[in-house]
C-alpha positions as CSV (number, residue, x, y, z in Angstrom):
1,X,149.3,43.7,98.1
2,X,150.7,46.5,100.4
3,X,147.1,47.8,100.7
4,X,146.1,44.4,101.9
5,X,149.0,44.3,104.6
6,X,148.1,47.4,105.6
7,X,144.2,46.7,106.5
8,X,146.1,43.2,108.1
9,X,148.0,45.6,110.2
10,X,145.7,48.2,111.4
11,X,142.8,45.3,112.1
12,X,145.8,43.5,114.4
13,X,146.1,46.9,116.1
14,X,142.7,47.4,116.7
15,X,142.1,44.4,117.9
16,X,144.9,44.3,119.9
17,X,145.3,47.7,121.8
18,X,141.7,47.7,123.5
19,X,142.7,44.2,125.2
20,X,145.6,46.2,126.7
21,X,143.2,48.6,127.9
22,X,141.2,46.7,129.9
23,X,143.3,45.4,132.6
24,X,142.2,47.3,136.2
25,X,145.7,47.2,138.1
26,X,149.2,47.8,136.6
27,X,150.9,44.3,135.0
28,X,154.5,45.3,136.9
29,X,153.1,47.6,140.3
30,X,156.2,47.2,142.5
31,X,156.5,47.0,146.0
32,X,155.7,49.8,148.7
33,X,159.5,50.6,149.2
34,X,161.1,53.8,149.7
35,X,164.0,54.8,148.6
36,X,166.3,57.7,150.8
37,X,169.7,58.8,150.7
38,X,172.1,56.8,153.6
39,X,173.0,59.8,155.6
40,X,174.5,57.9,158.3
41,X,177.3,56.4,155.5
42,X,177.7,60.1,154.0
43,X,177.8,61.6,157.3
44,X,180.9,59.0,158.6
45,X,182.4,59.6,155.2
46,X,182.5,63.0,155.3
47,X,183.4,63.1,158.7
48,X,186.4,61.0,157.9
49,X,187.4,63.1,154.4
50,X,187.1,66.5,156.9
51,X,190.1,66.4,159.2
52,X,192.1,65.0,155.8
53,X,191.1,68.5,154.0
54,X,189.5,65.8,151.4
55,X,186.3,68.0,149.7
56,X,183.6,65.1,149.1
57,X,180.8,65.9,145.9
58,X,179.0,63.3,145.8
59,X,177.6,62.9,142.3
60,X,175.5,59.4,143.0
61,X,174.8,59.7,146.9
62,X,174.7,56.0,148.2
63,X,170.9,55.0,148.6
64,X,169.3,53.0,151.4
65,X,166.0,50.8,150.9
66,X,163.4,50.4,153.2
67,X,160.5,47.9,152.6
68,X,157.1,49.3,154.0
């Protein structure tokens, strides 16, 4: 019985994984967009936090999107 499930399973597989294969183009190709850091935001911020004698780290610098 377990030999049997296992010839089910690998003739599934085989079956299966060349289909996935075959495709020319990606299923999920996004967009042409770039992503950048916003250095106008972190310059202003920083620019704010100087005269304050605040020390900025930025550990997740905002991002800025820009659709080609």
């Amino acid at each position: 019985m377990v030999t049997a499930r296992k010839c089910l399973f690998l003739a599934a597989a085989s079956l299966l994984l060349p289909a996935c294969a075959s495709t020319d183009t990606a299923g999920l190709a996004g967009s042409k967009a770039t992503i950048t850091t916003d250095v106008a935001y972190v310059l202003a911020v920083e620019q704010k936090a100087k005269p304050a004698g605040v020390r900025v780290v930025w550990v997740h610098p905002p991002k800025q999107r820009s659709d080609d």
